[in-house]
N, CA, C and O atoms as a GROMACS GRO file, in nm:
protein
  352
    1UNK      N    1  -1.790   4.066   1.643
    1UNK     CA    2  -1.874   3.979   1.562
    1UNK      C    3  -2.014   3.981   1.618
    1UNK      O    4  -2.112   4.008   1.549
    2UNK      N    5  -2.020   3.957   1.715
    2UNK     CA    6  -2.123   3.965   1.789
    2UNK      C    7  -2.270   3.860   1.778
    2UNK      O    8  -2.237   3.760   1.714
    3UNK      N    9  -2.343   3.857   1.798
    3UNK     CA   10  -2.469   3.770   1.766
    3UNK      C   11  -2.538   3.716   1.661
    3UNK      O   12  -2.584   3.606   1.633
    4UNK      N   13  -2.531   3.888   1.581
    4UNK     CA   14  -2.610   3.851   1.447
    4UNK      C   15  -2.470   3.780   1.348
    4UNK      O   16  -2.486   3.729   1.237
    5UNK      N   17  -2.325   3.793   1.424
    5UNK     CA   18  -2.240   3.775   1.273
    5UNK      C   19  -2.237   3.639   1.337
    5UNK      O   20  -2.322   3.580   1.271
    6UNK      N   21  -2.194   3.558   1.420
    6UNK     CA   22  -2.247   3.436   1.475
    6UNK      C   23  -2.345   3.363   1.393
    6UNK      O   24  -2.332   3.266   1.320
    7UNK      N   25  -2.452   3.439   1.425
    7UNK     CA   26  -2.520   3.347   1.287
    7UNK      C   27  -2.552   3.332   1.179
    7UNK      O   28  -2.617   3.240   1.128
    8UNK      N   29  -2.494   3.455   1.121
    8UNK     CA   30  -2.494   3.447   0.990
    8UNK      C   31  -2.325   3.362   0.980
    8UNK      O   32  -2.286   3.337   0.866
    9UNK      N   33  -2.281   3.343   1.039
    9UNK     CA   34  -2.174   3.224   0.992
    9UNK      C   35  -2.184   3.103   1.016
    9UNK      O   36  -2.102   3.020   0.977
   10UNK      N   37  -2.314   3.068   1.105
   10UNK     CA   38  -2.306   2.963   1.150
   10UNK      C   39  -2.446   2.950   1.001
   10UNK      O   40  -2.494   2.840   0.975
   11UNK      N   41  -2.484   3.054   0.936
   11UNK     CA   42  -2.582   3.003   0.786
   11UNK      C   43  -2.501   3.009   0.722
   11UNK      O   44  -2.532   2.931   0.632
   12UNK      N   45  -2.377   3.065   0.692
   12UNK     CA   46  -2.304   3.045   0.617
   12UNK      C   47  -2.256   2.890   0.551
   12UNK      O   48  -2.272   2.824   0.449
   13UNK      N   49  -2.182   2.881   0.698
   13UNK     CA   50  -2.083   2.760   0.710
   13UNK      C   51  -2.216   2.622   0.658
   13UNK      O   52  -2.193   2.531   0.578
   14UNK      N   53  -2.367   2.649   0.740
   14UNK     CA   54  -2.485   2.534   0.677
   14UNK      C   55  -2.522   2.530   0.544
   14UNK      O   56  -2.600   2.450   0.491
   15UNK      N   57  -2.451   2.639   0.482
   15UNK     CA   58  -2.521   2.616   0.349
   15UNK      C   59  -2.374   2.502   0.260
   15UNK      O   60  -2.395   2.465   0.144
   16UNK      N   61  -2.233   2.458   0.335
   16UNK     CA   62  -2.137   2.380   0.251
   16UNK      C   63  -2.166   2.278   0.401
   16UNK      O   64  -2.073   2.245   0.474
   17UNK      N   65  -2.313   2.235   0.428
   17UNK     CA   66  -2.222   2.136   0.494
   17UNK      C   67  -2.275   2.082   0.656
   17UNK      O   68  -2.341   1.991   0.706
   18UNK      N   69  -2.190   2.211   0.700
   18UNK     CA   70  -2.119   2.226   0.822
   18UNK      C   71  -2.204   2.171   0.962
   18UNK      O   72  -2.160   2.107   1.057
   19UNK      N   73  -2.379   2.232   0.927
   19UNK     CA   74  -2.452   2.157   1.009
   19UNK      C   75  -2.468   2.032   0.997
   19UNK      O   76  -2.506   2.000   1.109
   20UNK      N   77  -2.463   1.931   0.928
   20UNK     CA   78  -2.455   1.753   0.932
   20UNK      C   79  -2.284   1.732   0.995
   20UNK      O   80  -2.263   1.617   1.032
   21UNK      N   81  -2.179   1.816   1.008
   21UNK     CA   82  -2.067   1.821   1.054
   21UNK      C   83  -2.075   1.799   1.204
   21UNK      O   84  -2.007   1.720   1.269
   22UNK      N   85  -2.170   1.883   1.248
   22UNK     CA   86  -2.147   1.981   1.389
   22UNK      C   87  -2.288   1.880   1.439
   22UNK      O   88  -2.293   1.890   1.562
   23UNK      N   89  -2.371   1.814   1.403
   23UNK     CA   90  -2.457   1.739   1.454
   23UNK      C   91  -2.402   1.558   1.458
   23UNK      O   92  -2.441   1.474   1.538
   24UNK      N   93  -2.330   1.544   1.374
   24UNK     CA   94  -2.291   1.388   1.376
   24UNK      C   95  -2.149   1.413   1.470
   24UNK      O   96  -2.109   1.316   1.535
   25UNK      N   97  -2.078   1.535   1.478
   25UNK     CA   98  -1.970   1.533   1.540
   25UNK      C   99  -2.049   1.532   1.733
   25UNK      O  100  -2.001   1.479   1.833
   26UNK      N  101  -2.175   1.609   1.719
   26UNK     CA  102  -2.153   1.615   1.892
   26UNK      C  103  -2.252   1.484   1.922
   26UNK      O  104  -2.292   1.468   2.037
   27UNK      N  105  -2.295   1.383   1.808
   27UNK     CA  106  -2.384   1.260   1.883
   27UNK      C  107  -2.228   1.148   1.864
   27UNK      O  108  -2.220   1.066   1.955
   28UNK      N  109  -2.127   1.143   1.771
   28UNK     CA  110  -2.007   1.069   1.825
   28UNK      C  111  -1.960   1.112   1.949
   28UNK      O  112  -1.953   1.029   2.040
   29UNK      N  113  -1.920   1.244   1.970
   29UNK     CA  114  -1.797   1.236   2.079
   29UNK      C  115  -1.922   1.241   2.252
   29UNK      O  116  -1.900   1.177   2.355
   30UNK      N  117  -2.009   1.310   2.234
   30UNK     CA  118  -2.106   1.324   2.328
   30UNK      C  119  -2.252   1.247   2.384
   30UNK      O  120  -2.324   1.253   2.484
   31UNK      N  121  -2.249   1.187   2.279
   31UNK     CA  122  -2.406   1.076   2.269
   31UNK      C  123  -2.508   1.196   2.261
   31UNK      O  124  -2.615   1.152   2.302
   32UNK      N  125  -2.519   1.315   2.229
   32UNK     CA  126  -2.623   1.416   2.248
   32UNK      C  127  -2.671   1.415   2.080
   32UNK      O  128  -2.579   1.422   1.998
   33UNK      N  129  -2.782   1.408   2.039
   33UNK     CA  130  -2.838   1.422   1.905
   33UNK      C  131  -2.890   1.586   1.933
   33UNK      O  132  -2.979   1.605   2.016
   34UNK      N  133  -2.832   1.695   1.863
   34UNK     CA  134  -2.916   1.793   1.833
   34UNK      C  135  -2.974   1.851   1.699
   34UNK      O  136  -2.948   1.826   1.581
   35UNK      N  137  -3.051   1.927   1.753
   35UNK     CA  138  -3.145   1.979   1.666
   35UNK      C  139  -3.028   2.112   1.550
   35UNK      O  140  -2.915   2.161   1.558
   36UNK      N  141  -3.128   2.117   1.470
   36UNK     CA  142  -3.102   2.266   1.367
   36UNK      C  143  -3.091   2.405   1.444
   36UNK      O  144  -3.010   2.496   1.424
   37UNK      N  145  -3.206   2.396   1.549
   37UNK     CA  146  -3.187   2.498   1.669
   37UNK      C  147  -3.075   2.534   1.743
   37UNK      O  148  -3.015   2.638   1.772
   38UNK      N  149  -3.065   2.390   1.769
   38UNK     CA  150  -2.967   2.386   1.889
   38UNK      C  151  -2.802   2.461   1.807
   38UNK      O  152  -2.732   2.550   1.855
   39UNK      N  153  -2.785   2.403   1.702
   39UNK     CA  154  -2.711   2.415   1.620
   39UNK      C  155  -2.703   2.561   1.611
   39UNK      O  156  -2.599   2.609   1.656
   40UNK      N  157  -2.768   2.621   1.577
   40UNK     CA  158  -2.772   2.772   1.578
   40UNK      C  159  -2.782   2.839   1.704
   40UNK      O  160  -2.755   2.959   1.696
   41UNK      N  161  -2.812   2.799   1.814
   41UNK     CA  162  -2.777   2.839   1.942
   41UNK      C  163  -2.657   2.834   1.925
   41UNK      O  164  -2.602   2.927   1.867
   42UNK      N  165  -2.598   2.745   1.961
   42UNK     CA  166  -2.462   2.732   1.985
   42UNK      C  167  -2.358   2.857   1.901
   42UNK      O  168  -2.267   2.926   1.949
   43UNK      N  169  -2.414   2.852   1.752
   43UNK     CA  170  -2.336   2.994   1.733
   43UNK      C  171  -2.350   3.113   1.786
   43UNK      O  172  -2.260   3.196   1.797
   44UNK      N  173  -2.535   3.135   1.844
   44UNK     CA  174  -2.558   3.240   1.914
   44UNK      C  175  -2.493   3.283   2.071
   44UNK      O  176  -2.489   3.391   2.129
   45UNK      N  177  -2.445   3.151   2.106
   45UNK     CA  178  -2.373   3.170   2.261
   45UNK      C  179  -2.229   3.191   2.232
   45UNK      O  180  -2.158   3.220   2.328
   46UNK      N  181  -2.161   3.177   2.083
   46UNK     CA  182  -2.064   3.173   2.041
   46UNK      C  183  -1.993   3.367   2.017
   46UNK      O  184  -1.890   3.433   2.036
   47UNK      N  185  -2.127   3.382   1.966
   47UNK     CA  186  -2.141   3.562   1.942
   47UNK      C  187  -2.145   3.631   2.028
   47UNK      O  188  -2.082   3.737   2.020
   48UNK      N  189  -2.234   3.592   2.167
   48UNK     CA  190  -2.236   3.664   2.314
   48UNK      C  191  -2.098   3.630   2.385
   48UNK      O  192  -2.033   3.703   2.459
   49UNK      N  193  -2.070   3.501   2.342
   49UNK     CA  194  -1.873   3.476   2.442
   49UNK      C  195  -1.809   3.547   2.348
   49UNK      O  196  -1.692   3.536   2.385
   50UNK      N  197  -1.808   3.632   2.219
   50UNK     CA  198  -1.684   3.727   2.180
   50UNK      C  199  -1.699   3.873   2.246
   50UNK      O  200  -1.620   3.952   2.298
   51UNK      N  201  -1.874   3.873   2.215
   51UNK     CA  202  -1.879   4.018   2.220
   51UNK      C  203  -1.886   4.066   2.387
   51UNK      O  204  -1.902   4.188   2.391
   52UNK      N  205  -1.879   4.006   2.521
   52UNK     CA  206  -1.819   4.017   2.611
   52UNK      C  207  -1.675   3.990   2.598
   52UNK      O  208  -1.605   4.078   2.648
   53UNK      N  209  -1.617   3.900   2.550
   53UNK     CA  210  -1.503   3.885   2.532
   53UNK      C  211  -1.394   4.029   2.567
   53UNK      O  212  -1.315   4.073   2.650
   54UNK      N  213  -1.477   4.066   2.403
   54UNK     CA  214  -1.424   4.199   2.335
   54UNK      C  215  -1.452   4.361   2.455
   54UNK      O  216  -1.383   4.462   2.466
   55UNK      N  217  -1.568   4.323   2.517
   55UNK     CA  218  -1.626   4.448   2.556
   55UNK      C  219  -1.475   4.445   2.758
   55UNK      O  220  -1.464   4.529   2.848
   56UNK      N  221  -1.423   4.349   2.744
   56UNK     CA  222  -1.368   4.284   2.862
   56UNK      C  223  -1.234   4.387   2.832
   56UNK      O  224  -1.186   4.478   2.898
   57UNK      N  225  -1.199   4.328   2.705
   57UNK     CA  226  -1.045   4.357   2.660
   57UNK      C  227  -1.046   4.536   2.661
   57UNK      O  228  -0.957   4.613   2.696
   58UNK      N  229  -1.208   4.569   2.600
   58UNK     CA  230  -1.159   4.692   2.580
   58UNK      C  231  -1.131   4.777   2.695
   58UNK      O  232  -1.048   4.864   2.669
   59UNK      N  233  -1.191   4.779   2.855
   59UNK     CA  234  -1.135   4.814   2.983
   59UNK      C  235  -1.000   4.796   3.025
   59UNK      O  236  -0.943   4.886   3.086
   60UNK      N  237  -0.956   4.713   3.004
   60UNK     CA  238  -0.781   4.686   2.989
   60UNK      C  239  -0.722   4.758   2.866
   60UNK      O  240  -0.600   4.777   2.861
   61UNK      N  241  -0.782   4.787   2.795
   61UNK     CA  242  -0.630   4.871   2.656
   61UNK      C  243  -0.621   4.968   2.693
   61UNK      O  244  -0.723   5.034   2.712
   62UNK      N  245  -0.515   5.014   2.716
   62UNK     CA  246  -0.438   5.149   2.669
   62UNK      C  247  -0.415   5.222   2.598
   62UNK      O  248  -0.337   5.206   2.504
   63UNK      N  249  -0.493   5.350   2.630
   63UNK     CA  250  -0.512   5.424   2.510
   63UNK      C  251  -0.410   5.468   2.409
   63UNK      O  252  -0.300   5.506   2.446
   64UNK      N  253  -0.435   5.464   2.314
   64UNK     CA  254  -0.336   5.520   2.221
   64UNK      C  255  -0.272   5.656   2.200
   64UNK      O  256  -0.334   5.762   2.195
   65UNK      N  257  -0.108   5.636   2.184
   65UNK     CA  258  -0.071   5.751   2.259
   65UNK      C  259  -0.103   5.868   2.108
   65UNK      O  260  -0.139   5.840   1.993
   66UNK      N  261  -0.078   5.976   2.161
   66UNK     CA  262  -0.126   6.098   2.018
   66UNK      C  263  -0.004   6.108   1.980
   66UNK      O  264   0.092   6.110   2.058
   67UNK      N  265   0.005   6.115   1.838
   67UNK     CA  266   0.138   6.131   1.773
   67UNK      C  267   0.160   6.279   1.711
   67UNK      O  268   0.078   6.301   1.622
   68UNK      N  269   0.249   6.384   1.736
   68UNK     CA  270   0.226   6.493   1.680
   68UNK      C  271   0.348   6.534   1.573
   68UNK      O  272   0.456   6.485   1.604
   69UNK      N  273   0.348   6.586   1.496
   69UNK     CA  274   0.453   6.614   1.434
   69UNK      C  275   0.475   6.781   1.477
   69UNK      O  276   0.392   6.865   1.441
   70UNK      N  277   0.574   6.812   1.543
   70UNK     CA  278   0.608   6.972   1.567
   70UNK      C  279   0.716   7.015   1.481
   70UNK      O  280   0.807   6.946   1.434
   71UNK      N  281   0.683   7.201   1.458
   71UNK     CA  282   0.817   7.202   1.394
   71UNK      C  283   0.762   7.316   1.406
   71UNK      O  284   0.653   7.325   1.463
   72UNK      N  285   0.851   7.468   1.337
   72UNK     CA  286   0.756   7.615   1.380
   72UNK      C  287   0.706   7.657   1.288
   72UNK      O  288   0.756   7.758   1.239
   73UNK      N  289   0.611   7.611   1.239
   73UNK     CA  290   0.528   7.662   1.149
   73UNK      C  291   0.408   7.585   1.214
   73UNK      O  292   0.305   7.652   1.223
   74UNK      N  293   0.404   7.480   1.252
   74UNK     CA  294   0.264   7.398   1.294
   74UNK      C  295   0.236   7.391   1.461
   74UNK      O  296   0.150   7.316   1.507
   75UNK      N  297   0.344   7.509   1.572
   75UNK     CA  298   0.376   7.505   1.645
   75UNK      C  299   0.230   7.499   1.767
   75UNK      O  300   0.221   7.464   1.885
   76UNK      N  301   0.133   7.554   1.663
   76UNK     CA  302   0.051   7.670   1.756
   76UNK      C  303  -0.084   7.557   1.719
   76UNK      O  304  -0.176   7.555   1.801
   77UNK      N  305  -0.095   7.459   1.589
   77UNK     CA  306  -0.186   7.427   1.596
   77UNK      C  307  -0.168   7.263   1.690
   77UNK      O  308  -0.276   7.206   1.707
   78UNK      N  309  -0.030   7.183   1.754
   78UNK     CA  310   0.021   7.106   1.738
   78UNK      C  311  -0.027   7.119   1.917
   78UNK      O  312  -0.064   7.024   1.985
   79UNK      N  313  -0.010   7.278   1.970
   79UNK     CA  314  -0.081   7.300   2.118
   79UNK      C  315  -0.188   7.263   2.104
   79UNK      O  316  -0.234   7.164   2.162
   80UNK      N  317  -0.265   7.351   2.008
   80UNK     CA  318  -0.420   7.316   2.077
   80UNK      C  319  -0.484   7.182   2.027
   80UNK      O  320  -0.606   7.175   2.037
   81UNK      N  321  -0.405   7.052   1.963
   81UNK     CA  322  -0.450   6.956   1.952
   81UNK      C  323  -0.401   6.905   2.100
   81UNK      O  324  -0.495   6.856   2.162
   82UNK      N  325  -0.290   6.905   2.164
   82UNK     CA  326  -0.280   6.886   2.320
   82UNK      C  327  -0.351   6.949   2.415
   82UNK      O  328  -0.392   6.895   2.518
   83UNK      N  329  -0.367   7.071   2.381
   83UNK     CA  330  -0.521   7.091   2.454
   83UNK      C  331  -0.673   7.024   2.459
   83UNK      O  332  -0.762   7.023   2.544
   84UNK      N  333  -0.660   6.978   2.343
   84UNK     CA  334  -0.795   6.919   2.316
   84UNK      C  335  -0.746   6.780   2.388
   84UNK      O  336  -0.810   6.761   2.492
   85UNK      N  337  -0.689   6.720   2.371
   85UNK     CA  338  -0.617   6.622   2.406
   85UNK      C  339  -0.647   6.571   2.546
   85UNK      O  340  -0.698   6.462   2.568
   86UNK      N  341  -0.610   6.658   2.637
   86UNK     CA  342  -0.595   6.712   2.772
   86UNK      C  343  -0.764   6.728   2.794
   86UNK      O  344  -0.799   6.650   2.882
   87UNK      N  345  -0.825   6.770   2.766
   87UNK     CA  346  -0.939   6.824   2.799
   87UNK      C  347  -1.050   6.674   2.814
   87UNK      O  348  -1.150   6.678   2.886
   88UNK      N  349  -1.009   6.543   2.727
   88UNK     CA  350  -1.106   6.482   2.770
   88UNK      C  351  -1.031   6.376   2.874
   88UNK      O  352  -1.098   6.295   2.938
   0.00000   0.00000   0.00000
């Protein structure tokens, strides 16, 4: 999602609403009055915590294994996709 989709959801979600939601919700539970800014920060720090998130997860996955179908007619091209395979 990243930064820019962050805030374009966080204009999204303001155009039904959502900012008089997300401003009366954090001066009840927090006593903090914020701004329209702030409001849109918050989705922008929202976009940087996925897209590390995401960039985190992708060092941990396991690559996906290659699936080949063999049989003798496709014998020869079924190698050199395991060669290629192999090679990076």
């Amino acid at each position: 999602m990243g930064i820019i989709g962050a805030l374009l959801l966080g204009w999204f979600l303001g155009l039904f609403g959502f900012k008089g939601v997300v401003m009366a919700g954090m001066l009840q539970l927090f006593g903090i009055k914020i701004s329209v800014l702030t409001y849109y920060f918050i989705f922008a720090c929202l976009g940087v915590f996925t897209w590390v998130v995401r960039g985190i997860s992708r060092l941990f996955r396991k690559p996906k294994a290659v699936e080949l179908d063999i049989n003798a007619k496709n014998f020869k091209e079924a190698l050199e996709q395991v060669k290629e395979v192999l090679k990076k």
